[in-house]
N, C-alpha and C positions, 0 to 999 in steps of 0.2 A: 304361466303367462304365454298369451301367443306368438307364433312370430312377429303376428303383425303391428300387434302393441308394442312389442320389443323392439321392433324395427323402428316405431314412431319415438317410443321415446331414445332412442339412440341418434336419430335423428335431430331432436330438440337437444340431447347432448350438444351433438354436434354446431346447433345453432347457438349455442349459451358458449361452449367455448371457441367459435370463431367469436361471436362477439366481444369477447374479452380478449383475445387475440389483438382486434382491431383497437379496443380502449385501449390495449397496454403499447401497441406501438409509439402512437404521438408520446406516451410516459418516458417511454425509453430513449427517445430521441430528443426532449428537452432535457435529460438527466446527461446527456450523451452535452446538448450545446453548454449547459451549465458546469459540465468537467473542464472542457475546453477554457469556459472564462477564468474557473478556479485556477488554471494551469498559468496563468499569464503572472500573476508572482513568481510563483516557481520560475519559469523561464528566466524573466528579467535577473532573477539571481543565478543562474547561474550560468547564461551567455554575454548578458550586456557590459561592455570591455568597461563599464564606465560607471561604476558603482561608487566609487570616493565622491563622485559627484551627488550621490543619492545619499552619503555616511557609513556609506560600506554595507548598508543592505537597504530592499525598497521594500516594504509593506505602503498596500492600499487603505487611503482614509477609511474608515466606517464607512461611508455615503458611498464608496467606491465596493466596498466590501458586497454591503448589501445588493448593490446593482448586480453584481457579479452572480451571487447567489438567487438570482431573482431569472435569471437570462433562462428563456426555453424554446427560443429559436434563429435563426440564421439573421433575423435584424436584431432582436437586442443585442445579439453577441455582437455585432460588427458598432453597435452603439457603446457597449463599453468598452471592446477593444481600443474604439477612437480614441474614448475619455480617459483609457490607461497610458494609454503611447503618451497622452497630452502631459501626463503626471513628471513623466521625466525632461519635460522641460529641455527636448532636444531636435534640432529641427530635422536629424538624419534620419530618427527613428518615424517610422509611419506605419499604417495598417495597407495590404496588398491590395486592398477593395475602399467604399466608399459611399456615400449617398449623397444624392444632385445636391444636399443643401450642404453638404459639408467643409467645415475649413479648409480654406486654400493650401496649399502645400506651400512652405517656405522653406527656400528663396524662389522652389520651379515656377510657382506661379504668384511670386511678389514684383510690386516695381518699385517698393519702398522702402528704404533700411531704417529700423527706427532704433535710438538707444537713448537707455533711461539714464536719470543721473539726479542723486536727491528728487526725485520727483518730479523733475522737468522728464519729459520726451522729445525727442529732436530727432529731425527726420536730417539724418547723416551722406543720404546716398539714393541716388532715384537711376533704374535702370534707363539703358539708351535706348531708343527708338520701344519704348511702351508707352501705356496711356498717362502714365503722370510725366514724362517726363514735355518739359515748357510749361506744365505746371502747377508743378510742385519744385520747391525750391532747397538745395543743401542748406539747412541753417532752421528751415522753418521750423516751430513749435507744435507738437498734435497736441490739442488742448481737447478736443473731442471727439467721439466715434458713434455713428448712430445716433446723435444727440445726447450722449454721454459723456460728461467727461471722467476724463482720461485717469485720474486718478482710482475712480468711482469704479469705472469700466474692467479696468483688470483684475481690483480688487473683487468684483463680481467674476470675473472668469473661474480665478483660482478657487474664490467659495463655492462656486457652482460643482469643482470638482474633489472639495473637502480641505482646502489647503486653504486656512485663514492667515496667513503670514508669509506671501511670499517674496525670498527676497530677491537682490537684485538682478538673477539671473531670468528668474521665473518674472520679473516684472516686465525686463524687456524681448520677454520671450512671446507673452501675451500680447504686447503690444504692437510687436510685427504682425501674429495672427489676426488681433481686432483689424488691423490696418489693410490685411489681403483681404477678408471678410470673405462673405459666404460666397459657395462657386458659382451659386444659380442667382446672384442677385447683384445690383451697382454697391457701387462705396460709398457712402455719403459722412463726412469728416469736416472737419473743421482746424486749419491751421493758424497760428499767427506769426504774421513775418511784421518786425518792426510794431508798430505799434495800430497795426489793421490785424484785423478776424476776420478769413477767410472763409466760409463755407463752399464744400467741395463737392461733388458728385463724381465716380468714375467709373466707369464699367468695369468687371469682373475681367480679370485674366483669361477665363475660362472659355470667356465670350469673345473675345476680341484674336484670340494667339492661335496663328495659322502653322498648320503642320504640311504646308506646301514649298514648303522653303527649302534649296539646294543644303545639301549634308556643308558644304563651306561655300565663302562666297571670298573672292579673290579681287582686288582692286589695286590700282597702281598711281599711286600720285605724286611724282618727284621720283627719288632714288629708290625709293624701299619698296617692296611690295609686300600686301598686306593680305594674312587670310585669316578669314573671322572663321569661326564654327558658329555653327547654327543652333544651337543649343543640343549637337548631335554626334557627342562621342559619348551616345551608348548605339550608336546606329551603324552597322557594319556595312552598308553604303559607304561610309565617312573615310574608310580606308582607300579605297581605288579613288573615289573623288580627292583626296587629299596628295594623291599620286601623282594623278591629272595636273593639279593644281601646280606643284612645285616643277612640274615636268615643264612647265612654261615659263617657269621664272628662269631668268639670267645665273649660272652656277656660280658667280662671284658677288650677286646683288644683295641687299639686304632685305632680309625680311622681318615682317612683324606678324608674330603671331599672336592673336589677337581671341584671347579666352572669355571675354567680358560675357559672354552669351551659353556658359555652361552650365547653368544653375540646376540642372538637371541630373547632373556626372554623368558617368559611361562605365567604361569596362577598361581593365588594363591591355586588353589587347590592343585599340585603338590609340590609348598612349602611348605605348611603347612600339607602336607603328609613326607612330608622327616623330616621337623623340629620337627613332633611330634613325634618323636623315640624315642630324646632326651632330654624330660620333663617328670613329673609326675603330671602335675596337669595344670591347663589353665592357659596361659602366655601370655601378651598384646605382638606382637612383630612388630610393624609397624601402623601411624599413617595418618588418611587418614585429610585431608584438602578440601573446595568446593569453589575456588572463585567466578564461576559463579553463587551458589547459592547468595553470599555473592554480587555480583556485582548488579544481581535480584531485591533482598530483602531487601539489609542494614544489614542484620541478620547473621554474619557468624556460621560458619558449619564445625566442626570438631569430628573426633570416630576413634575410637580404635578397629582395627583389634585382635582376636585372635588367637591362635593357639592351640588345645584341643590334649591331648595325644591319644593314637590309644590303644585302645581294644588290648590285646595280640601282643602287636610291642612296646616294649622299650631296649635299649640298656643303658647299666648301662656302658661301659668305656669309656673313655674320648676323645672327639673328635677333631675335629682342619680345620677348613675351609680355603682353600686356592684361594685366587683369586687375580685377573690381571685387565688390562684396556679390555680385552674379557670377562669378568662380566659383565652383560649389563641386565637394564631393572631390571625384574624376579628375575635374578642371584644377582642384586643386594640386591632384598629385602630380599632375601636367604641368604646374609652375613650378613644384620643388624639386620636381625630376631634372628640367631644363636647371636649376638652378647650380645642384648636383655639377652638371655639367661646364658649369662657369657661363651662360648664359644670363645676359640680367633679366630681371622679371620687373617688372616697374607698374605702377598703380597704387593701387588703396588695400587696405585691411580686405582678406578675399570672404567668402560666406562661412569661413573656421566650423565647418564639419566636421566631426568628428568622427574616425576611427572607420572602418571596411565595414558594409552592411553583410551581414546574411539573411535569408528567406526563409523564417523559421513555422513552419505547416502544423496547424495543431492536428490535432490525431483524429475528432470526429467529426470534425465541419469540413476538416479544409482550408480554412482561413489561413492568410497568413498574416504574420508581423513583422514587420522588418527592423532589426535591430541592428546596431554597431557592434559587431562581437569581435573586433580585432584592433590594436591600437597603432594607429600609423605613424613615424616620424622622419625627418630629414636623413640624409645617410650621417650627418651631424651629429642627430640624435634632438632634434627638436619636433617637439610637439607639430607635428603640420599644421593643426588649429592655432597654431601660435607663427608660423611664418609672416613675417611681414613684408612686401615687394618694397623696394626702393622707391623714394618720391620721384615722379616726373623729372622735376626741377634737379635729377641727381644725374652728374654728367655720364653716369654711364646708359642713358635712358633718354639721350640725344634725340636717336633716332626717331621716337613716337613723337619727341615733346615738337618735332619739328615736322612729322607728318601730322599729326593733330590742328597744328599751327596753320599749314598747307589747306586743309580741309576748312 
């Protein structure tokens, strides 16, 4: 053989196996996305703090199964990731990414709190200064979503996601979802208050909610002064402005702290930068839990967070925390922290979050999912999802019921 024939066919060698080189990449990298979605059981068993709620293990329906096995690139996997997160029926848990048409996050991006009960839905709680609120009304009934009703409607969510009996957690889980609706599009609904049917329209959260807003806003009307968060204690801005903030109030005045607007949570730094204003010495204010350790091991695993006063930042008059079902997460442990403290906390049932997220990175995408993998409760020892703030109308809750009143 010559060289030059040898030469050529070594060369067509070489073209026959780059080519196959090139076919077997795209192979190897839907094999690569499709481990990733198989991975997302495994996961949920053995980080998510909150498996008794699932029967002590989660396997995905068939229909979920298959999706999973179907996935061969960076959108289907983030399409069943969605529809996985969706299964546990938890509003803490989410995917790290998203697509413009995707479910609104709840409560960050809700104005409405809905809860089921035998099959009625009743809209229980409408955030302040968003677009339902004047109206939509506490009490009102969702009978419809999308010109669905409501009964029709969720029972279509959960089949869509393989789950034909869902009970009543998954019902009113759905139903705040239907109700925030898609991020890129309006809301169109239908309530009944009394014996009229309303039909509704409302713009998406996503549309309307301005990220121009001071990290807190401070306001003064009668004796107490008042500082809201801006739904910004995971914003480490939020510490010097909150500094600023008390740095002007009166050191014997009263204040109210005012969490209605955290639906988003934060980080414990930023907590325990606010709650240490108001101690003088180290105070346990929030309990941390590990079941994955405890699932691991056989060994369980529980400590005690604290919270240290601040060098030169303490406020000596009496304070008063105010929160709603838009305390979420962060905002949460901010009310049972204060409360820890002898502090009242006053309002409504808060957005009962569950348990400390982590940021769990799958291995060949990247993706992430974010799960509850720690269980938090009072230094008590109550369930934080289960804290409840005192009513208004409760004499130790004076002070709002009579700056509300003022307003």
């Amino acid at each position: 053989m010559s060289k030059r024939v040898s030469l050529a066919l070594m060369c067509g060698a070489l073209t026959v196996l780059g080519t196959a080189s090139a076919a077997q990449e795209p192979t190897d990298k839907a094999a690569d996305y499709r481990a990733d979605a198989l991975s997302f059981a495994p996961l949920v068993n053995e980080r998510y703090a909150y498996l008794d709620r699932l029967g002590g293990h989660f396997d995905l329906p068939p229909a979920l199964q298959h999706e999973a096995e179907a996935v061969h690139d960076d959108k289907s996997l983030l399409k069943f990731l969605e529809r996985g997160v969706a299964l546990l029926a938890d509003h803490h848990a989410i995917t790290g990414s998203s697509f413009n048409d995707s479910w609104a996050i709840v409560p960050s991006y809700s104005d409405m709190w809905v809860e089921e009960k035998d099959g009625t839905y009743t809209i229980t709680s409408i955030r302040s200064a968003s677009p339902a609120e004047g109206v939509v009304k506490p009490g009102d009934k969702l009978i419809q979503v999308a010109g669905v009703p409501m009964a029709q409607a969720v029972t279509a969510f959960w089949h869509d996601l393989g789950l034909d009996a869902p009970d009543a957690v998954h019902r009113a889980y759905a139903a705040r979802v239907l109700l925030a609706g898609r991020r890129d599009r309006e809301r169109a609904f239908t309530v009944q208050r009394g014996a009229k049917q309303l039909p509704l329209t409302l713009p998406s959260l996503y549309a309307v909610r301005k990220n121009d807003r001071p990290p807190v806003t401070v306001t003064h009307d009668g004796p107490a002064w008042r500082v809201r968060f801006n739904d910004s204690i995971g914003d480490d801005a939020t510490i010097p402005a909150f500094d600023a903030a008390m740095a002007q109030i009166p050191d014997a005045a009263p204040v109210i702290l005012d969490l209605t607007d955290t639906a988003s949570g934060g980080n414990s730094s930023i907590a325990r930068a606010v709650i240490g204003w108001f101690i003088d010495r180290p105070r346990p204010y929030q309990v941390h839990s590990s079941p994955e350790e405890e699932r691991a091991t056989g060994v369980p695993r529980m400590w005690v967070e604290y919270v240290i006063p601040r060098a030169g930042k303490h406020h000596s008059g009496p304070a008063t925390v105010l929160a709603d079902r838009w305390t979420g997460s962060m905002g949460e442990g901010m009310a049972i922290g204060f409360d820890a403290m002898g502090v009242p906390v006053c309002g409504t049932a808060m957005a009962g979050l569950v348990g400390a997220v982590d940021d769990n990175r799958l291995e060949h995408s990247g993706q992430v999912v974010k799960l509850p993998t720690e269980r938090l409760t009072t230094v008590a020892g109550l369930p934080r999802e289960q804290f409840q703030p005192k009513s208004l109308s409760d004499p130790a809750c004076a002070t709002i019921a009579s700056d509300k009143k003022a307003r």
